[in-house]
C-alpha positions, 0 to 999 in steps of 0.5 A: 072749805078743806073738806069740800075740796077733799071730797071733790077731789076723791069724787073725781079721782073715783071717775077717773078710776071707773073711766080706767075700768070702762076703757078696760072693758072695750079691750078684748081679752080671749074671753067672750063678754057682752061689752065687747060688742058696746061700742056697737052702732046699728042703723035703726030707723034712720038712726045709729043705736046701741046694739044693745038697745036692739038686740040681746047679747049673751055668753053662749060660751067662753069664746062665743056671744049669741046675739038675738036682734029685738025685731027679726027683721033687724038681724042683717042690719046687726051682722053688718054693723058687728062686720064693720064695726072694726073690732075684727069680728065675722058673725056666723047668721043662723037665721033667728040669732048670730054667733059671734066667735072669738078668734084666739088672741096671737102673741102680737095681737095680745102685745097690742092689747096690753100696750092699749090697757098701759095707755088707758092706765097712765091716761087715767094716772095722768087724770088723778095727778092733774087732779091733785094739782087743782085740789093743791092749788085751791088749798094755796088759794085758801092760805092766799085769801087767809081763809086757813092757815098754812098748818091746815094747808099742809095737813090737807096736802098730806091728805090729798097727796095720800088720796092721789097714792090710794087711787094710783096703787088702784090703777096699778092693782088693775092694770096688773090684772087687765095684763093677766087677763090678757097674757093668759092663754 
């Protein structure tokens, strides 16, 4: 029973993690990477896709992605979509692939980002903590319907409390990182 609400507990702690590193992944450093162009969505046939079921995005250079649409004749539908898709982004169309050039991050821009990527960490702070409430609550639960005794909810406290500190330390190590990264000229 403890061991269930333990293991349930880390398994969501490690979702919410991945989330954190998913919503890194969408904020733009000065680097080019594929994933920037995710959220991208490209009328085909009458439905909005995934650039990347589409078209191949690659790293052509630190600051360009080349992108080659699947079907050529889906290259215009793909510009169009990367020019609205508010990521800021003016694709360069050389008839059989475009060139997506990022722009160099201004200082403000930069700050911007950075405040985006400490929201994403404390949201996903906020996720494990609510995490280790429920965890809590079931352990009290337990004690409640004499299932354990208080000395195994509190040694199950002390575990789900260190689990919480293990992913929070996490989150910070990578928010750090995410800042380096985006502070780096």
């Amino acid at each position: 029973m403890i061991n269930e609400i333990k293991k349930d507990a880390q398994t969501r702690m490690q979702k919410s993690l991945e989330s954190l590193a998913h919503a890194f992944s969408r904020i733009r450093t000065g680097q080019a990477h594929p994933s920037i162009l995710a959220g991208v969505m490209v009328p085909y046939y009458g439905a909005d896709t995934p650039i990347n079921q589409v078209a191949n995005v690659t790293v052509k250079d630190s600051r360009t992605l080349q992108v080659v649409a699947f079907e050529r004749n889906m290259l215009a539908a793909v510009d169009k979509a990367i020019q609205s898709s508010g990521l800021g982004f003016n694709p360069t169309n050389l008839g059989e692939l475009l060139l997506v050039t990022m722009p160099a991050l201004t200082e403000e821009t930069r700050k911007g980002f950075t405040k985006q990527a400490r929201d994403a960490a404390e949201d996903a702070r906020v996720a494990v903590r609510n995490i280790r409430r429920d965890a809590m609550s079931q352990l009290k639960e337990l004690v409640k319907e004499k299932e354990i005794s208080e000395d195994e909810e509190r040694r199950a406290a002390d575990e789900v409390q260190k689990l919480t500190d293990k992913f929070v330390a996490e989150i910070d190590v990578a928010m750090k990182q995410k800042e380096a990264d985006l502070m780096a000229v």
